[in-house]
N, CA and C atoms as a LAMMPS dump frame, in Angstrom:
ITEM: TIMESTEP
0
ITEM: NUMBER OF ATOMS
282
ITEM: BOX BOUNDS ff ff ff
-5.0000000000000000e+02 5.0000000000000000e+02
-5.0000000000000000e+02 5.0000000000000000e+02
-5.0000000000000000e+02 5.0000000000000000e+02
ITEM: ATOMS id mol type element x y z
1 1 1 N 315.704 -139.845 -237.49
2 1 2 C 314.856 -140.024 -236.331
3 1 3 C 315.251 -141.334 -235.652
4 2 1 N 315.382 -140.836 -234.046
5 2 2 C 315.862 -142.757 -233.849
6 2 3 C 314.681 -143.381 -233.062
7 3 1 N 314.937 -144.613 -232.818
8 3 2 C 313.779 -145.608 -232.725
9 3 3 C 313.104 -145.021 -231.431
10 4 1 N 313.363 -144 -230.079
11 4 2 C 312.586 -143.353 -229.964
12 4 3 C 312.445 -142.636 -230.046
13 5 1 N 312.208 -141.778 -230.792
14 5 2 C 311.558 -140.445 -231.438
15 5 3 C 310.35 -141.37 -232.159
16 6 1 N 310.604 -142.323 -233.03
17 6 2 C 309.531 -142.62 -233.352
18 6 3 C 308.576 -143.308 -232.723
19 7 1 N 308.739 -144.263 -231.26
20 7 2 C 307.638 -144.689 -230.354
21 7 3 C 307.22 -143.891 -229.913
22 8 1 N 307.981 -142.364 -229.696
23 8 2 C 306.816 -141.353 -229.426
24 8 3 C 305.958 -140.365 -229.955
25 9 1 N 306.459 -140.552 -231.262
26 9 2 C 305.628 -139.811 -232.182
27 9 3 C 304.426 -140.998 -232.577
28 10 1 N 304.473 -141.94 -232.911
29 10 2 C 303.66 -143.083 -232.898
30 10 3 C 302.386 -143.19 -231.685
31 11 1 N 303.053 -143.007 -230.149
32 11 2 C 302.417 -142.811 -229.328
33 11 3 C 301.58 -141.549 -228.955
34 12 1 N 302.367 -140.28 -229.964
35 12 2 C 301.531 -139.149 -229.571
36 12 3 C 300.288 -139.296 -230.646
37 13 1 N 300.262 -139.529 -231.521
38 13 2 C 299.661 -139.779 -233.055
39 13 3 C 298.384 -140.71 -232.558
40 14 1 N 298.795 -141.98 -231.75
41 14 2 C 297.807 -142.501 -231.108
42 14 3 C 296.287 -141.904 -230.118
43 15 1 N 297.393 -140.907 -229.731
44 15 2 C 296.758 -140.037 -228.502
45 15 3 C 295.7 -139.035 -228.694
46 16 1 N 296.144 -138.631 -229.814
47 16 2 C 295.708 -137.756 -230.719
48 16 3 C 294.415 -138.407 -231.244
49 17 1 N 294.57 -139.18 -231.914
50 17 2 C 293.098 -140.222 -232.073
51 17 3 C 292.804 -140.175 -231.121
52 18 1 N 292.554 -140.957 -230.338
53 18 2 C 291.504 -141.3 -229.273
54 18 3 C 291.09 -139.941 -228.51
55 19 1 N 291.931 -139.205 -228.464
56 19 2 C 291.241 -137.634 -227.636
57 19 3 C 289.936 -137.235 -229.179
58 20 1 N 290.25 -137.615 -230.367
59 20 2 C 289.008 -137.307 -231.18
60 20 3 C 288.125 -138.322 -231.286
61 21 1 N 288.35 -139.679 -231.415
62 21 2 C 287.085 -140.403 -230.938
63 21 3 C 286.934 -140.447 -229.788
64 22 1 N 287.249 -139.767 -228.698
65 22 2 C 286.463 -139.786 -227.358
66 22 3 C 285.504 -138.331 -227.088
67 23 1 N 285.986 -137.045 -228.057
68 23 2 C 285.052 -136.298 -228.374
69 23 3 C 284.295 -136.863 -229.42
70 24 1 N 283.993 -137.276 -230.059
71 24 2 C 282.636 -137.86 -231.135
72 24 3 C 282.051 -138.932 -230.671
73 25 1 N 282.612 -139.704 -229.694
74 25 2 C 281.609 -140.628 -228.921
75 25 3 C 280.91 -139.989 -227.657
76 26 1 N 281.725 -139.087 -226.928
77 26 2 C 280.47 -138.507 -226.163
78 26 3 C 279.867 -137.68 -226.467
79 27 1 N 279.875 -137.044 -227.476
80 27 2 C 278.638 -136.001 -227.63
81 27 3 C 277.955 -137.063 -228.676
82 28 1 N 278.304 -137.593 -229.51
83 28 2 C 277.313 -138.086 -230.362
84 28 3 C 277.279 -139.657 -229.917
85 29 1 N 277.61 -140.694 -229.512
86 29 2 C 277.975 -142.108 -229.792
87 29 3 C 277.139 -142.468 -228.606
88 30 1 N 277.347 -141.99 -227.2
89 30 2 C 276.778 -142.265 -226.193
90 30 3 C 275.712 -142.788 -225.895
91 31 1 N 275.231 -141.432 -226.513
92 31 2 C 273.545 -141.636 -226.309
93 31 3 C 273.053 -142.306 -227.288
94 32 1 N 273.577 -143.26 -228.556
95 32 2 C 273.275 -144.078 -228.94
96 32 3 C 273.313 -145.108 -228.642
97 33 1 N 274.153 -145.201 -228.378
98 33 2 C 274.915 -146.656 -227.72
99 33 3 C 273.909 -146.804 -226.57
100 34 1 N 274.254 -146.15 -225.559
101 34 2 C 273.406 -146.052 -224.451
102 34 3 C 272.501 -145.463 -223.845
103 35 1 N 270.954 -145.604 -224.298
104 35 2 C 269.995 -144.689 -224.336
105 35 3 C 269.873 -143.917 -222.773
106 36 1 N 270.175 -145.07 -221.387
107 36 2 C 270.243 -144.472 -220.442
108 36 3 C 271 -143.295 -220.044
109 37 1 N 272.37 -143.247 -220.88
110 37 2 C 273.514 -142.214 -220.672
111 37 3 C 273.163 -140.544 -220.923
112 38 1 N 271.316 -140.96 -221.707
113 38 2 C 271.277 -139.255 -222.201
114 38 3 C 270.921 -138.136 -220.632
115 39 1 N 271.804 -137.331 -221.196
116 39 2 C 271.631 -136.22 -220.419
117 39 3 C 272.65 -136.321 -219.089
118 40 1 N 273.203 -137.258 -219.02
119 40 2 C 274.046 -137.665 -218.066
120 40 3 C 274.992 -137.152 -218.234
121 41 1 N 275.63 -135.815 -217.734
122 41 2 C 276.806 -135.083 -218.588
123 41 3 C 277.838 -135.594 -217.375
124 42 1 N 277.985 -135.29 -216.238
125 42 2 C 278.5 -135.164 -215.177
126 42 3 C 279.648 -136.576 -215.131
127 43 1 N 279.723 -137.563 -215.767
128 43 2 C 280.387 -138.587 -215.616
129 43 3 C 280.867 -138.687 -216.839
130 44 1 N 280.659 -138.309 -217.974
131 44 2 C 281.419 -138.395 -219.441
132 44 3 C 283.104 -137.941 -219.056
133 45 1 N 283.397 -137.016 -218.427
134 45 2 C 284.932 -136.41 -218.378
135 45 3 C 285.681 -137.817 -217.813
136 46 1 N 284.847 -138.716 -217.121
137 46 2 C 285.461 -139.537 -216.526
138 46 3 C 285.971 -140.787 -217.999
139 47 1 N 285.125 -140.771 -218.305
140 47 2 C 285.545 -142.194 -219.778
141 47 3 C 286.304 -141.553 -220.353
142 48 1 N 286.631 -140.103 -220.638
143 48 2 C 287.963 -140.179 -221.572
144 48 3 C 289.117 -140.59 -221.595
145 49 1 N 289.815 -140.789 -220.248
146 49 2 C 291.101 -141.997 -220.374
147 49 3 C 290.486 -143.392 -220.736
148 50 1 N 290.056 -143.397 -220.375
149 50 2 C 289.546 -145.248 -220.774
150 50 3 C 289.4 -145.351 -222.701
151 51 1 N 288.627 -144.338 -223.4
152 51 2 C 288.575 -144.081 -224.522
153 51 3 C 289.848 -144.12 -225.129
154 52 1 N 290.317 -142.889 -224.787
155 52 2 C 292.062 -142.5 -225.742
156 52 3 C 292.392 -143.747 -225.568
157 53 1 N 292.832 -144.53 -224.508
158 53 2 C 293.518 -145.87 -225.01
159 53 3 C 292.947 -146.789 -225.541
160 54 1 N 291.323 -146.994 -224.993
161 54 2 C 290.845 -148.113 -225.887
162 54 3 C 290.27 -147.758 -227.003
163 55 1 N 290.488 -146.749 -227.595
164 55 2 C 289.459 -146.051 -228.582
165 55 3 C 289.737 -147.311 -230.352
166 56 1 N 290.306 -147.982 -230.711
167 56 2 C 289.82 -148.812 -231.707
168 56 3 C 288.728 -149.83 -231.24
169 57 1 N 288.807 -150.174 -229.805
170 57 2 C 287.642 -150.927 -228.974
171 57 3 C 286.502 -150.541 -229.378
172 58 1 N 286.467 -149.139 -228.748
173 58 2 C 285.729 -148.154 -228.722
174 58 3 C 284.609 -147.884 -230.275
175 59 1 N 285.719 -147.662 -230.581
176 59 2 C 285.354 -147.545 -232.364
177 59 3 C 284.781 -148.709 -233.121
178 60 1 N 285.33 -150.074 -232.801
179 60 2 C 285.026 -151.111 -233.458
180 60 3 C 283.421 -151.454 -232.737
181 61 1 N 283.283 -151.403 -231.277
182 61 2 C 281.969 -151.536 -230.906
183 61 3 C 280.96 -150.731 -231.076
184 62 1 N 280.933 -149.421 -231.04
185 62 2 C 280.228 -148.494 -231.979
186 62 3 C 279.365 -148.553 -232.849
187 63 1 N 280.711 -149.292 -234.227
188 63 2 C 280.081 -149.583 -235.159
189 63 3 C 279.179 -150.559 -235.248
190 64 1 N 279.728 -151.976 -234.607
191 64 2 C 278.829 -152.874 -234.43
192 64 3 C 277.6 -153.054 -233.685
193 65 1 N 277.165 -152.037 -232.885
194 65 2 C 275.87 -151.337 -232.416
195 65 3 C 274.785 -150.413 -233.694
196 66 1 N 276.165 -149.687 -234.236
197 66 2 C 275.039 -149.38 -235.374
198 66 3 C 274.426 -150.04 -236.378
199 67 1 N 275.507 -150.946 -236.592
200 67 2 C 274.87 -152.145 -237.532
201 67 3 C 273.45 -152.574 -237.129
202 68 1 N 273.563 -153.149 -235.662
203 68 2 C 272.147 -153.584 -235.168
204 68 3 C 271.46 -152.844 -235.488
205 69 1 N 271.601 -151.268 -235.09
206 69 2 C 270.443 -150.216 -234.843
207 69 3 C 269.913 -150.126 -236.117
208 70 1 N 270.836 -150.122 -236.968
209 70 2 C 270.624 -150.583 -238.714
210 70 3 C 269.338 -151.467 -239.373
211 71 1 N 269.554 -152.733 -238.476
212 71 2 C 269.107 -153.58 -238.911
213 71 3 C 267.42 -153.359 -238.747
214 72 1 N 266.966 -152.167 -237.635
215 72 2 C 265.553 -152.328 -237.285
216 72 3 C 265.581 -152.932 -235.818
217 73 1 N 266.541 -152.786 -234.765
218 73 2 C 266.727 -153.165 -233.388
219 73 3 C 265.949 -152.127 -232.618
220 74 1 N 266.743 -151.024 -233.041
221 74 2 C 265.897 -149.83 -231.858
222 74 3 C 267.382 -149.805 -230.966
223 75 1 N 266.685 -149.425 -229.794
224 75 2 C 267.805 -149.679 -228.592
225 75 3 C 267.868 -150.649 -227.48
226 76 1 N 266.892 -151.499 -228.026
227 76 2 C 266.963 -152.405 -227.313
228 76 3 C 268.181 -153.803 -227.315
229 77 1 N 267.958 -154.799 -226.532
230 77 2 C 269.994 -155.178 -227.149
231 77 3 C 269.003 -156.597 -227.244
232 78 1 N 269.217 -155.93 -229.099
233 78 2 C 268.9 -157.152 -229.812
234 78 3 C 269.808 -158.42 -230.032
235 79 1 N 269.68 -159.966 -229.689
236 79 2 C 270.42 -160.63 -229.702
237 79 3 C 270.427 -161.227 -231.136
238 80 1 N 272.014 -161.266 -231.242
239 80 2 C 272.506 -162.298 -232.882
240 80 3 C 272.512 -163.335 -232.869
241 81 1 N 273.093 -164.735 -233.785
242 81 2 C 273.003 -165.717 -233.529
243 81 3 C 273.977 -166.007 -233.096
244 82 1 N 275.512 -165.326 -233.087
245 82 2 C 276.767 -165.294 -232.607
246 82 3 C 277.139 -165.478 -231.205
247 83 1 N 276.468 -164.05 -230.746
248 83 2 C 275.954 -163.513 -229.733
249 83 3 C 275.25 -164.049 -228.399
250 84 1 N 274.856 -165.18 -229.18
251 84 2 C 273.203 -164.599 -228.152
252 84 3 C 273.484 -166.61 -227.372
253 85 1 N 273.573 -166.897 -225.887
254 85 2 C 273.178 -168.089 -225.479
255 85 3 C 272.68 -167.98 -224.663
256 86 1 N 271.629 -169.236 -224.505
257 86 2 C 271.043 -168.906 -223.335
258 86 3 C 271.588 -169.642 -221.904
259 87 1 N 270.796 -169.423 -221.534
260 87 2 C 271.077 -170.057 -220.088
261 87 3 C 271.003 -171.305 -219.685
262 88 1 N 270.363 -171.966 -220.571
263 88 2 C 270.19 -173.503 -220.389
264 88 3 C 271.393 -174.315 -221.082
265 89 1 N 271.837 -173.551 -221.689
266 89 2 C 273.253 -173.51 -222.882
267 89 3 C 274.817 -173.781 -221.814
268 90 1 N 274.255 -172.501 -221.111
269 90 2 C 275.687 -172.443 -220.04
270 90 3 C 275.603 -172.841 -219.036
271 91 1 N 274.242 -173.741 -218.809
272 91 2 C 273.986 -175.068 -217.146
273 91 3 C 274.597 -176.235 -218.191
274 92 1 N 274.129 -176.43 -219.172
275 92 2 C 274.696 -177.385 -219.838
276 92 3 C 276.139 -177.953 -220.184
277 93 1 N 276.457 -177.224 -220.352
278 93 2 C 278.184 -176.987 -221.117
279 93 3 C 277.933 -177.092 -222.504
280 94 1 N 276.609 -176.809 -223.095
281 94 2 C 277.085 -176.704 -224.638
282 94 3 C 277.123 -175.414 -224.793
């Protein structure tokens, strides 16, 4: 196999993922993630390019939403200590 055959088998393999986490995030992930998104079918066809390529993004933020939702958040966007500054923080410069 020469070196491309394998950037494109690499690249199809990629592709391949993200066309399946971009089906398991919109039927199931969405409307977690984003309680407003339920029932909103009409604009999902549109995020699937954005998905297939960013889909470890995709995947990695996901998870870290469920963690929250985990924790006893709900859907509301519970702030961490990581996360979270306020505004008097960023008039400041600390």
């Amino acid at each position: 196999m020469t070196l491309a055959e394998t950037i494109i088998s690499g690249v199809e393999i990629y592709g391949i993922i993200g066309l399946v986490i971009a089906g398991l995030f919109l039927f199931v992930g969405l409307d977690r993630v984003d309680p407003a998104a339920k029932d909103a079918y009409a604009f999902r066809p549109l995020l699937v390019p954005g998905i297939v390529v960013l889909w470890p993004l995709v995947l990695w933020r996901w998870a870290q939403l469920e963690k929250v939702r985990a924790k006893g958040c709900g859907s509301d966007h519970c702030q961490t200590s990581e996360a979270s500054t306020s505004s008097s923080d960023l008039k400041s410069g600390g």
